[in-house]
C-alpha positions as CSV (number, residue, x, y, z in Angstrom):
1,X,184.0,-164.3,-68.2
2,X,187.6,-164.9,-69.1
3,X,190.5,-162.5,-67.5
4,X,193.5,-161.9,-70.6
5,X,196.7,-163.4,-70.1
6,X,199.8,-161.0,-68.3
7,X,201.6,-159.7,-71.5
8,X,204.8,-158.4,-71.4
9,X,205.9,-154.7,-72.9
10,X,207.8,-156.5,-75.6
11,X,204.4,-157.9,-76.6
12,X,202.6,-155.0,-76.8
13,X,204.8,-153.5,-78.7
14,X,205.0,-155.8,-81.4
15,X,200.8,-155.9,-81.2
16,X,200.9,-151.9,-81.6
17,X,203.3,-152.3,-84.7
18,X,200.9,-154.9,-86.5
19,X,204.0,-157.8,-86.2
20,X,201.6,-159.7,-84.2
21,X,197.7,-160.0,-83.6
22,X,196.3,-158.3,-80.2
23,X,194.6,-160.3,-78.0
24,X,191.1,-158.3,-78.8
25,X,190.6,-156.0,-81.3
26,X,187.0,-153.9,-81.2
27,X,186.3,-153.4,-84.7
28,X,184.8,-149.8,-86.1
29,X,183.1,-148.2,-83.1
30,X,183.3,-144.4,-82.7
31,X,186.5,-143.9,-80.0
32,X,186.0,-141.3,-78.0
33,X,189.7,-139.2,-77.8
34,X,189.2,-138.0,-74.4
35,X,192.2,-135.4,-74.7
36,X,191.0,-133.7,-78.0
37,X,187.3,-134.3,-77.5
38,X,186.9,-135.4,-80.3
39,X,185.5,-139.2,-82.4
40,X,187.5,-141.2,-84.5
41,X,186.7,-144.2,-86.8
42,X,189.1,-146.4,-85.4
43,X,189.7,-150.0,-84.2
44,X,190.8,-150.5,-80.4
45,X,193.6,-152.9,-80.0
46,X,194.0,-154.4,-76.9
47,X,197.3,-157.1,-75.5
48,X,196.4,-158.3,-71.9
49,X,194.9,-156.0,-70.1
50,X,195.9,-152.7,-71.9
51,X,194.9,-150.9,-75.2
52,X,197.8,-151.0,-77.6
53,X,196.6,-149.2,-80.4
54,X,194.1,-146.9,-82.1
55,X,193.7,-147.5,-86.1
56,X,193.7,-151.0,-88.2
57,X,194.5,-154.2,-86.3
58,X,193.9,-157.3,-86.6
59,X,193.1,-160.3,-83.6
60,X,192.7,-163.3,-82.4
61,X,189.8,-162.5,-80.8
62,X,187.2,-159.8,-82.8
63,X,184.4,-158.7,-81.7
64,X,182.4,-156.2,-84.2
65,X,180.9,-152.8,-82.8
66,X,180.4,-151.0,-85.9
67,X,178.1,-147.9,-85.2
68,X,178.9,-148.0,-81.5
69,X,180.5,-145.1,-79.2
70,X,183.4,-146.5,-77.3
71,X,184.4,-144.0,-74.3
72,X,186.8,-145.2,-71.4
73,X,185.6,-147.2,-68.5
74,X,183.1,-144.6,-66.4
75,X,184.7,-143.5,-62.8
76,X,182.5,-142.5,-60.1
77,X,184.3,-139.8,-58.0
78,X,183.0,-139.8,-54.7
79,X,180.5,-142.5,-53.1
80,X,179.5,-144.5,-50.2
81,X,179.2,-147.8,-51.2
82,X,176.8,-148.3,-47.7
83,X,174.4,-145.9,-49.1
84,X,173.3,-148.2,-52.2
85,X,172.7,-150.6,-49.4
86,X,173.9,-153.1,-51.3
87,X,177.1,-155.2,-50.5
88,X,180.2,-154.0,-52.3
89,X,179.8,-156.7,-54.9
90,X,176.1,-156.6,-55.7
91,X,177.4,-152.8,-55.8
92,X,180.2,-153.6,-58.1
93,X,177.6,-155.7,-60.7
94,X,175.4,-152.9,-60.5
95,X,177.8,-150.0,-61.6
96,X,179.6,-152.2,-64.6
97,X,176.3,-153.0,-65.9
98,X,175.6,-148.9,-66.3
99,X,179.2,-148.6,-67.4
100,X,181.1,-147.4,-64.5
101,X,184.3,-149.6,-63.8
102,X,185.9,-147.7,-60.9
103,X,184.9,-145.5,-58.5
104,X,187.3,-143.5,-55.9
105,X,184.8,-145.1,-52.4
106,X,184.8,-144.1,-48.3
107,X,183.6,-146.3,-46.4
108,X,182.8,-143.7,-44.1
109,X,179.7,-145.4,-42.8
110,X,180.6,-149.1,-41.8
111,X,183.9,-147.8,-40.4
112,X,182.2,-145.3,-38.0
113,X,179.7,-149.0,-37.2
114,X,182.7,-151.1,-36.9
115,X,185.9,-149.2,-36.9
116,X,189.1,-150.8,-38.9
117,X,186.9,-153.9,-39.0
118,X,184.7,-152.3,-41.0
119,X,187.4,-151.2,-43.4
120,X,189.2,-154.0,-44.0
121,X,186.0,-155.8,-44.7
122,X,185.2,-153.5,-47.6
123,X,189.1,-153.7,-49.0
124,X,188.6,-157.9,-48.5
125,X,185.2,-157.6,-50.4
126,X,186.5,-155.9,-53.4
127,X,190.0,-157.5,-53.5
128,X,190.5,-159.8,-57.0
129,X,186.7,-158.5,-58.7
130,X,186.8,-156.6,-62.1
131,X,185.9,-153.4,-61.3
132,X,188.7,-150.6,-59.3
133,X,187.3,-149.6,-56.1
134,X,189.7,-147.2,-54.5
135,X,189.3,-146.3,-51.0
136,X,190.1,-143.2,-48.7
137,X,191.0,-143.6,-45.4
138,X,187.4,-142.2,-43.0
139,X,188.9,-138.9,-41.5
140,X,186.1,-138.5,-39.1
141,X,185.5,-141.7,-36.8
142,X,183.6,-140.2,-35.0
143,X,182.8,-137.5,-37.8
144,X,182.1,-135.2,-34.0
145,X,182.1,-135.2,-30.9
146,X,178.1,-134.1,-30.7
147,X,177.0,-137.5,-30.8
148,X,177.8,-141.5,-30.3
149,X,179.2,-143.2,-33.0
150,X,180.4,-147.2,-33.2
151,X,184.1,-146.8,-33.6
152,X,187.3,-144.1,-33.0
153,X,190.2,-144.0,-35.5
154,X,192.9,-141.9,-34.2
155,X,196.1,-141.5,-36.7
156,X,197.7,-144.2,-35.0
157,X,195.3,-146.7,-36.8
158,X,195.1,-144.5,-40.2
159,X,199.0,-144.8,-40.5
160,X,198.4,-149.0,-40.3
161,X,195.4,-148.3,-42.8
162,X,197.1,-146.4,-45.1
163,X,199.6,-149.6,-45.5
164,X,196.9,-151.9,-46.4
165,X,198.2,-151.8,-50.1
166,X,197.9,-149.9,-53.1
167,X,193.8,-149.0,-53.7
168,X,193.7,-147.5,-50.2
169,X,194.7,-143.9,-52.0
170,X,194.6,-141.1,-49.3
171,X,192.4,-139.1,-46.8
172,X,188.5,-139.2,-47.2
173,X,186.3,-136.3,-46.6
174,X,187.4,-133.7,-44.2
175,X,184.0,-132.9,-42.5
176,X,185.4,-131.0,-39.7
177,X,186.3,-128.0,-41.2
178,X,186.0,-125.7,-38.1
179,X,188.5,-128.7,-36.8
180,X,191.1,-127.7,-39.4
181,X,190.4,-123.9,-39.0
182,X,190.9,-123.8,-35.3
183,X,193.4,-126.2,-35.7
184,X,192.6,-128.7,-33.2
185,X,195.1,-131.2,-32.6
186,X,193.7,-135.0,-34.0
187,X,192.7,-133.2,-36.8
188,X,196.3,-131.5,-37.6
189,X,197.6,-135.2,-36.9
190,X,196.0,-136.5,-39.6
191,X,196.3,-134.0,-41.7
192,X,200.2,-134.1,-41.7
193,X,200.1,-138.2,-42.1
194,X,198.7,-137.3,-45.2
195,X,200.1,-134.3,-46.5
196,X,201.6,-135.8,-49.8
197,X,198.5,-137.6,-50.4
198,X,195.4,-136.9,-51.8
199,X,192.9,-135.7,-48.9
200,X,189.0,-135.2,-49.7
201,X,187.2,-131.7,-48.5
202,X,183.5,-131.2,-47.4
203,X,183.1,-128.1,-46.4
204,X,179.9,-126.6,-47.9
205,X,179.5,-122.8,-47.8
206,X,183.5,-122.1,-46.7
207,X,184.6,-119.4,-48.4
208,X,186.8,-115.8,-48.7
209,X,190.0,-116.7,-46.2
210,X,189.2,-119.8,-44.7
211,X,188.8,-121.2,-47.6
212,X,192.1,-120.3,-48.5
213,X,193.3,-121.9,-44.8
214,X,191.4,-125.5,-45.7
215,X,192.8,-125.6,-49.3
216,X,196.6,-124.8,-47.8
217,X,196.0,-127.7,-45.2
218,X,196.3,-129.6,-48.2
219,X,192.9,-130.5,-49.0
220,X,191.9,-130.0,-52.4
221,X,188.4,-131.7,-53.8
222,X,184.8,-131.0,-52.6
223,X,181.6,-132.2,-53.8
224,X,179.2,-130.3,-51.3
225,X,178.9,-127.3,-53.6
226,X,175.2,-126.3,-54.6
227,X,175.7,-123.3,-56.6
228,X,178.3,-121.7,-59.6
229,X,179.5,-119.0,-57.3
230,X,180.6,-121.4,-54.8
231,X,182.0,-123.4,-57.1
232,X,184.2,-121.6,-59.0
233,X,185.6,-119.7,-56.1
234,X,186.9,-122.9,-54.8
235,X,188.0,-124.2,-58.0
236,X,189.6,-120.8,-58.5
237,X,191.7,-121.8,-55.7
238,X,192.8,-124.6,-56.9
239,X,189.8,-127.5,-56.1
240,X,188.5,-130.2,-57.8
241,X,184.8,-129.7,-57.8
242,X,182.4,-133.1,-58.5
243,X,179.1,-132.6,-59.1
244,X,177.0,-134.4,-57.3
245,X,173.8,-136.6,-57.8
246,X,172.8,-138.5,-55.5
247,X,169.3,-139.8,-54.3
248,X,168.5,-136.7,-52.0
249,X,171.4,-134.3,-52.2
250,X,171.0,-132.8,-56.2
251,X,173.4,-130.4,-57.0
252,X,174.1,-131.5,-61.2
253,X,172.0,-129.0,-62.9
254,X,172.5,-126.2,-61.0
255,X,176.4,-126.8,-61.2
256,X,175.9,-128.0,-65.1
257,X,176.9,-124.4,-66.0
258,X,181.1,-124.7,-65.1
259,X,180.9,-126.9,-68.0
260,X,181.0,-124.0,-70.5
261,X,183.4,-122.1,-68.0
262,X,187.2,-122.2,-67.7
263,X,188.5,-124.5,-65.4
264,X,186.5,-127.2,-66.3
265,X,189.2,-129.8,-66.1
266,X,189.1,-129.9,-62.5
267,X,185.1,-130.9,-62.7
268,X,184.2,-134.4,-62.1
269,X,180.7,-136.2,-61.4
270,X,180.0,-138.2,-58.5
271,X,177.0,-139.5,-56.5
272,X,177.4,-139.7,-53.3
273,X,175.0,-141.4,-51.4
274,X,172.6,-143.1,-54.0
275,X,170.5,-145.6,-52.8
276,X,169.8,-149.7,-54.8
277,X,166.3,-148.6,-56.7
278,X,167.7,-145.3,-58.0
279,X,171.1,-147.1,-59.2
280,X,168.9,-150.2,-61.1
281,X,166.0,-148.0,-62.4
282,X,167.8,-144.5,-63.3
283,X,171.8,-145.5,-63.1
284,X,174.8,-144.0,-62.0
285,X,177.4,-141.6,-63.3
286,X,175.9,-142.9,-66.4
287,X,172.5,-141.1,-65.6
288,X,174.3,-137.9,-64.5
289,X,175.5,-137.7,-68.5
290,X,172.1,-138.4,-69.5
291,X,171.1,-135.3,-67.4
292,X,173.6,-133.0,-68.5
293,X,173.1,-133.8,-72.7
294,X,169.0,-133.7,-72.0
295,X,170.3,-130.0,-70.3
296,X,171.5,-128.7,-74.0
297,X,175.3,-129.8,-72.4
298,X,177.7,-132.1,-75.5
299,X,178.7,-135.3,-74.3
300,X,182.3,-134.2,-75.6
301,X,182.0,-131.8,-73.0
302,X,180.7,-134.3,-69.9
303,X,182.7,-137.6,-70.8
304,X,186.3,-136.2,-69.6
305,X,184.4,-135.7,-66.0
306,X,183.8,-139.3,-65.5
307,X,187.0,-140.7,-67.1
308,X,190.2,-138.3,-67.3
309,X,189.3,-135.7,-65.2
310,X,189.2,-137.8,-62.1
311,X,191.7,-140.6,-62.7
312,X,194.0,-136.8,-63.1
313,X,192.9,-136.0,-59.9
314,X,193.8,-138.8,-57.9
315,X,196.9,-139.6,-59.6
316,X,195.8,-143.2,-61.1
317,X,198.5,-144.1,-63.5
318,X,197.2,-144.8,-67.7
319,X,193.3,-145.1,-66.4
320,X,190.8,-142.8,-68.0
321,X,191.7,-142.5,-71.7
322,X,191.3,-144.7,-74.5
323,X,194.8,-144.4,-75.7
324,X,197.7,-146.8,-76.1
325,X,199.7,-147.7,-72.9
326,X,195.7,-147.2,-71.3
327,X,193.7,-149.9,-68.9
328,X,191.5,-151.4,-71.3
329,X,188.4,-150.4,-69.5
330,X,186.0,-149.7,-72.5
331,X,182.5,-148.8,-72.5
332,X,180.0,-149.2,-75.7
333,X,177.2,-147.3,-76.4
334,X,174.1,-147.3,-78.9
335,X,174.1,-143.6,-78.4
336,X,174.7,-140.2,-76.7
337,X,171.6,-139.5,-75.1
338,X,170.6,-142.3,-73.3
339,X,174.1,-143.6,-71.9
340,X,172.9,-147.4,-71.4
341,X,175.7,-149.8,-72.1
342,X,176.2,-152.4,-74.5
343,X,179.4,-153.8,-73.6
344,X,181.5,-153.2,-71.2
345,X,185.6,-154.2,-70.5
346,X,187.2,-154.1,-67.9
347,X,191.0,-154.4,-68.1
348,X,190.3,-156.0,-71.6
349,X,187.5,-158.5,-69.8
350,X,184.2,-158.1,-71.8
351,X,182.2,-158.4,-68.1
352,X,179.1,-157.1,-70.2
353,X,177.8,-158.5,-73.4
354,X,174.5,-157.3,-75.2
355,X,173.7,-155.9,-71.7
356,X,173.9,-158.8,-69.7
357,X,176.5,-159.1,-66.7
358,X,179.1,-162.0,-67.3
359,X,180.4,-161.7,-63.6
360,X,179.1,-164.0,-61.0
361,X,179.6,-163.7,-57.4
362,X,177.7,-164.4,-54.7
363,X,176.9,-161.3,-53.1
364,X,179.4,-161.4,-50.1
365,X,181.4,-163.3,-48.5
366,X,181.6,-163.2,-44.9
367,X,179.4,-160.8,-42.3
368,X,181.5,-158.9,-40.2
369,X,179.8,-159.1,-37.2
370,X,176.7,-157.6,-34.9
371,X,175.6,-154.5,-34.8
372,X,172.5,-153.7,-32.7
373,X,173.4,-153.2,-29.2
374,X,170.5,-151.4,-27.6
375,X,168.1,-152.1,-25.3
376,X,164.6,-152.2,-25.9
377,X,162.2,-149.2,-26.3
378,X,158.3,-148.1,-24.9
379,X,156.6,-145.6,-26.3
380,X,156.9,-143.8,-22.6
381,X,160.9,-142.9,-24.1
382,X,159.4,-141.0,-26.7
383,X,157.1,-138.0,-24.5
384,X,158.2,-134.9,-24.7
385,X,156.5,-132.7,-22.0
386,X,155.7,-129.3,-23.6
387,X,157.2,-125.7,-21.9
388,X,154.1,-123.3,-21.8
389,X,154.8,-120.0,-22.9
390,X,157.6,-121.4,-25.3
391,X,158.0,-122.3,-29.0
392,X,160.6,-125.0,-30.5
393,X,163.7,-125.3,-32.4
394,X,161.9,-127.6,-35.7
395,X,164.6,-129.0,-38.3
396,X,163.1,-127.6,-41.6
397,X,164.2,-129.9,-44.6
398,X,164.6,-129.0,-48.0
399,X,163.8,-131.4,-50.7
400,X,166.4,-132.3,-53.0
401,X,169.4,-130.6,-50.9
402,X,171.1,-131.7,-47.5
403,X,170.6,-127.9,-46.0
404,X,168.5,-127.8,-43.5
405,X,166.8,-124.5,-41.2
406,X,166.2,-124.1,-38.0
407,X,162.6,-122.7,-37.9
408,X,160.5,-122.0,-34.7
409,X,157.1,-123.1,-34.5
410,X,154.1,-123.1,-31.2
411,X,153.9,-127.3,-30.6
412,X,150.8,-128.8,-30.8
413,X,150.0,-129.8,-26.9
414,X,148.3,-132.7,-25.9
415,X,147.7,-133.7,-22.2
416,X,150.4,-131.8,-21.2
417,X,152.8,-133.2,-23.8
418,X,154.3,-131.8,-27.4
419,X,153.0,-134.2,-30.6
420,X,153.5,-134.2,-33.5
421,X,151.0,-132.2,-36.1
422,X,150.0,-133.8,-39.1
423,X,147.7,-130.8,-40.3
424,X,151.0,-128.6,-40.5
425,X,153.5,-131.2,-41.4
426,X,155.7,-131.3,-38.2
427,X,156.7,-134.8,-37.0
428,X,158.3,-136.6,-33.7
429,X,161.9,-137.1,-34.7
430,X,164.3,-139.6,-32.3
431,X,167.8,-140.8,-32.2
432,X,168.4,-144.2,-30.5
433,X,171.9,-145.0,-29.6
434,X,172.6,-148.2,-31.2
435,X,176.3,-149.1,-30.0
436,X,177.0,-149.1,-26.8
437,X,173.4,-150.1,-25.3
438,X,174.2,-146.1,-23.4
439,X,170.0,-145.5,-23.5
440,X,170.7,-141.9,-24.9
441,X,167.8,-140.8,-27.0
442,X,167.3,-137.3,-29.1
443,X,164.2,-136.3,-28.9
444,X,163.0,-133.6,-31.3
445,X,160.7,-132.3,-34.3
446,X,161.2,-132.3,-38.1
447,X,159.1,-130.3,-41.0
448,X,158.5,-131.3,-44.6
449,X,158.2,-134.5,-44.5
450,X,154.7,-135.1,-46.1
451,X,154.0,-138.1,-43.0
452,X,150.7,-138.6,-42.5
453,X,149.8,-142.2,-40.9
454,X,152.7,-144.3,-38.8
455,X,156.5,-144.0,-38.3
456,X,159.0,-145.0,-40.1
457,X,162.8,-145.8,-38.6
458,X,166.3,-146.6,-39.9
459,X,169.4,-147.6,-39.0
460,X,171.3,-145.9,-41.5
461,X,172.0,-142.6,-40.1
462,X,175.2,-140.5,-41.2
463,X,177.4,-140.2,-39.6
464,X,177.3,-141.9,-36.2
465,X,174.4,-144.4,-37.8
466,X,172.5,-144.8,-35.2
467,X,169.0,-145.4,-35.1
468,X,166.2,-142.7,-36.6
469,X,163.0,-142.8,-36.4
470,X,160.2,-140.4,-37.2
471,X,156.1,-140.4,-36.5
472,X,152.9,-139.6,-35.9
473,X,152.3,-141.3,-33.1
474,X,155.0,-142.8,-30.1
475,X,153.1,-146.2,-30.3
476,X,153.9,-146.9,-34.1
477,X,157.5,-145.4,-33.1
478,X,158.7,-147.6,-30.7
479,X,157.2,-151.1,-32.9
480,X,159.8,-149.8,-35.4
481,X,162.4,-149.1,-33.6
482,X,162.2,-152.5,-31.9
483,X,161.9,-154.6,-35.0
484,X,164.8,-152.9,-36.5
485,X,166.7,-153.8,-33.2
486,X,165.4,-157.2,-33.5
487,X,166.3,-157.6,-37.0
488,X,169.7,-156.8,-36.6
489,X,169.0,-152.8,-38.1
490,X,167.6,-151.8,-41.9
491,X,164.7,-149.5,-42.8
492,X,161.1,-150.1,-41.6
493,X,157.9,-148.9,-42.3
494,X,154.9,-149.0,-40.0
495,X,151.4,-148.0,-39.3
496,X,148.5,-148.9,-36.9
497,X,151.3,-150.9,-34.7
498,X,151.6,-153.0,-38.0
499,X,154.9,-153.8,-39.8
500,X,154.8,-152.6,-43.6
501,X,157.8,-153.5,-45.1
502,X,161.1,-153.8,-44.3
503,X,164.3,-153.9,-46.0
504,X,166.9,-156.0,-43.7
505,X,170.3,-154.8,-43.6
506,X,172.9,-157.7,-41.7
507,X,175.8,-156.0,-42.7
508,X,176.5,-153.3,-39.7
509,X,172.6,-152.0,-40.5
510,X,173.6,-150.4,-43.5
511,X,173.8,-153.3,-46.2
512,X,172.2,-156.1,-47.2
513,X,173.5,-159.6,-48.0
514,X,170.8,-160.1,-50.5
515,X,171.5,-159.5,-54.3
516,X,170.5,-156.5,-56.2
517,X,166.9,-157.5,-57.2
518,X,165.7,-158.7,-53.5
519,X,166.9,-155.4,-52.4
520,X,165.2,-153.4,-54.9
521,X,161.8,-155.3,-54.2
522,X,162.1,-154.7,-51.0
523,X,162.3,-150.6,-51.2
524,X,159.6,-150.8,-54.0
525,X,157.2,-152.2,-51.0
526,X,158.8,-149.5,-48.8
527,X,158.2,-147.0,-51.2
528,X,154.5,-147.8,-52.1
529,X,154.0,-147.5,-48.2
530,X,155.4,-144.7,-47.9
531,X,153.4,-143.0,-50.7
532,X,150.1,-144.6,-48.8
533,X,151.2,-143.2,-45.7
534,X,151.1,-139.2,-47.3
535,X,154.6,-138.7,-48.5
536,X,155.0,-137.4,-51.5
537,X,156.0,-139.9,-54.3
538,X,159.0,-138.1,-55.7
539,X,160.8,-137.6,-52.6
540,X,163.8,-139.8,-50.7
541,X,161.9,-139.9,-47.3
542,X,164.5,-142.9,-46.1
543,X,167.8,-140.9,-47.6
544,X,166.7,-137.8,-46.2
545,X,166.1,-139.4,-43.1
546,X,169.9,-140.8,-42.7
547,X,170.9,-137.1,-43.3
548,X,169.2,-135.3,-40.0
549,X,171.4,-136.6,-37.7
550,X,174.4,-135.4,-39.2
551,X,176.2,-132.5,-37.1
552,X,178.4,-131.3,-39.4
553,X,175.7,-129.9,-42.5
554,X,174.2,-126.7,-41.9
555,X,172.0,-125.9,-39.8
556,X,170.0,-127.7,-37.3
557,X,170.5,-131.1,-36.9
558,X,169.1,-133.9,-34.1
559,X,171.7,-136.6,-32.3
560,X,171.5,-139.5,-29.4
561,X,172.4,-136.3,-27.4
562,X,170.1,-133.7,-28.2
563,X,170.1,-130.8,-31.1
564,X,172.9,-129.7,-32.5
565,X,173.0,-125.7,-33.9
566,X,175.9,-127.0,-36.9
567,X,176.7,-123.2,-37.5
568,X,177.7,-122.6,-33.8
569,X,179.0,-126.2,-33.6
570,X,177.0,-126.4,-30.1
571,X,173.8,-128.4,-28.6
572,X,170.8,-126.1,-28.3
573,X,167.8,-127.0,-26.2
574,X,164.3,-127.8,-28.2
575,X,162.5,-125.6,-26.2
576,X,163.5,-121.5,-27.8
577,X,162.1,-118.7,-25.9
């Protein structure tokens, strides 16, 4: 894969005029005019890195995609790159070859593991790679104060972030909206460091006149909406909505609808949190088009909410159009229902030809560092003696959305002891500190998981990412949470004290240093266990999972330190009376 030459504006303009050949010319495709929404019969001319002209050129490089639908370069506007569980690069070769060449990233997760360390490694990682990973700056290191994380970022360190260069772009996700509402003083801090800069919301539900008081502090996009009404009273005051996709949370087709409404040019798509097999078998941003035209939805209509819409939002300079003056980031397609690439440029690279990646990397280059600091577990940490006379608090999932309910249910007791009760679904549920070697351990129940046989345990655990595990037994719960802690942290499977599968993660227990296709093996293995163990085929069991011990979703959720009611932003005791 060659990079084009630097050409200067002198150049490019003489390439525009015709007075001299473009570097590449794409001849005869169908170019997608973002602004007008419209296709025309056109050649794309393109001088270094950027698109000169639409119309009749002539280069010294040709390259024929008659028939073809040319769009800009696919942008992804919110995601974790930890949650593919791939490193950033095998990430990077996975997103280009479904046609997405940036992507607006928080490395939320390995910065809460490993603080600024964390951060830098992900800048470092995709520094000098064709594809634009932007980052925001984590707002919430610890996202609470309700349970242990790895790391602290106070504004002090954000403000030396923030100076790391040009693709660090603003503020990620403010999660503690009650934070900003009450006005608590770290939160303000950061706030005002980034004032004139773009700051990311998460604040599902808000609404009336606090919504109004977390849109003037400055925050303007959210992605946690999950239906119409919710979305277009936030975009009403003046939000950027993305609708999201990810491998649990699914929000795309309940949200399609603002399409057709006013106001749709502050819509975008994202994913989120989408894990390696779902990215490889389904796609990315990609996939969320083909959702919305199988909905009855015209790509016209979707396209500007993966390209214009959000390089508008975040202020990125000539990306997002195929225009002259644009980044030659180009995608071809055979056609508009099933978005799958042909070729793809990136900055007027061809880094995919006849669907085959031209990028090779190896898939990272240096480990940050250790994880796993936690001692040892029996299956004696794991008892929970049962209160008679009293019922408990059970975190009630629902599949395909990051809600959950607190529901009260009569344990199943055993000598003395609450266990978990296969017959109606409700499962031991733990959080291991994994940090600090503290000990702490949250010991709780979960409902709708589908578990049958076994436990199953992971390291990736939002926000804090510590380590999870759930089961039917204590015995099959502690072998998993001690191989993971042996391993160095990942996602494990067990069952009759047997390992299953695994799926190593050696960077901070949330990535893997394996490429793509080892990665995706490994979760089909986990998968197929999973599916013998009872749960239920179509269902995330290991994203869902990550998602319970998050105390800042609505409405029960279960840390290192205990349960956490998220409405009243308090711990509550398992036991309810």
């Amino acid at each position: 894969m060659d990079f084009w030459r630097a050409t200067t504006v002198e150049e490019q303009i003489d390439a525009a005029r015709g007075r001299q050949e473009a570097d590449l010319v794409l001849k005869g495709g169908h170019v997608f005019n973002v602004f007008l929404k419209i296709w025309e019969d056109a050649d794309v001319a393109i001088s270094g890195s950027r698109i000169v002209g639409i119309g009749t050129y002539k280069g010294r490089q040709e390259i024929d995609v008659t028939g073809l639908y040319l769009t800009p370069g696919l942008m992804d506007a919110h995601v974790h790159f930890e949650s593919s569980m791939l490193s950033p690069r095998e990430m990077a070769k996975v997103l280009l070859l479904n046609g997405v060449t940036g992507a607006i990233t928080d490395p939320h997760e390995i910065t809460n593991v490993l603080g600024e360390k964390g951060f830098r490694f992900m800048l470092d990682e995709t520094a000098n790679i064709p594809f634009s990973s932007y980052l925001m700056i984590p707002s919430c290191v610890p996202a609470t104060d309700m349970d242990t994380s790895g790391a602290r970022i106070t504004s002090e360190e954000m403000l030396r972030m923030q100076k790391l260069g040009p693709r660090v772009l603003g503020l990620a996700e403010m999660m503690n909206f009650p934070g900003i509402l009450n006005r608590q003083t770290q939160e303000m801090d950061k706030i005002k460091l980034f004032f004139n800069k773009r700051i990311d919301g998460h604040a599902p539900e808000l609404s009336d006149r606090e919504l109004n008081a977390y849109v003037a502090a400055g925050i303007t996009t959210e992605h946690e909406c999950t239906n119409v009404a919710e979305a277009r009273e936030k975009i009403a005051r003046g939000m950027y909505v993305f609708m999201r996709e990810g491998s649990a949370a699914r929000n795309l087709v309940d949200l399609l609808p603002l399409v057709k409404k006013p106001g749709n040019r502050r819509l975008g798509l994202c994913t989120d949190d989408r894990h390696a097999d779902d990215l490889i078998e389904q796609g990315s941003i990609n996939y969320l088009l083909e959702i919305g035209v199988a909905q009855g939805y015209e790509p016209e209509d979707l396209i500007p909410l993966a390209t214009l819409n959000i390089a508008e939002c975040y202020g990125l300079k000539n990306v997002g159009a195929l225009a002259p003056g644009y980044v030659a980031d180009i995608v071809a397609f055979e056609n508009l229902e099933a978005f799958q690439p042909v070729h793809v440029f990136k900055g007027g690279a061809q880094v995919v030809r006849n669907r085959k990646l031209l990028w090779k990397s190896a898939p990272v280059l240096s480990l940050p560092g250790q994880s796993m600091n936690m001692p040892a577990v029996t299956a004696e940490r794991f008892k929970i003696p049962a209160v008679p006379g009293k019922s408990m608090r059970v975190i009630a999932i629902q599949h395909s959305q990051l809600l959950t309910r607190e529901v009260h249910m009569q344990p199943l007791v055993r000598n003395g002891e609450a266990v978990s009760d296969t017959a109606r679904d409700i499962l031991k549920l733990a959080v291991l500190e994994r940090h600090h070697n503290t000990g702490h351990i949250g010991l709780g129940f979960v409902f709708g998981f589908g578990l049958k046989r076994g436990a199953i345990a992971s390291t990736v655990g939002h926000d804090s990412h510590n380590l999870t595990v759930m089961g039917t037994n204590d015995e099959d719960m502690a072998v998993a949470a001690n191989r993971l802690r042996e391993i160095g942290g990942g996602l494990i499977v067990v069952s009759e004290g047997q390992v299953r599968a695994t799926v190593p993660l050696a960077i901070a227990g949330l990535m893997s240093d394996r490429d793509a296709m080892t990665v995706n093996s490994q979760l089909k293995q986990s998968g197929f266990w999973l599916h013998e163990l009872g749960v239920p085929e179509d269902f995330s069991a290991f994203m869902t999972l990550a998602f319970l011990s998050l105390p800042v979703i609505p409405e029960l959720r279960l840390t290192d330190r205990g349960l956490v009611n998220v409405v009243q932003f308090e711990h509550v005791d398992l036991w309810y009376e």
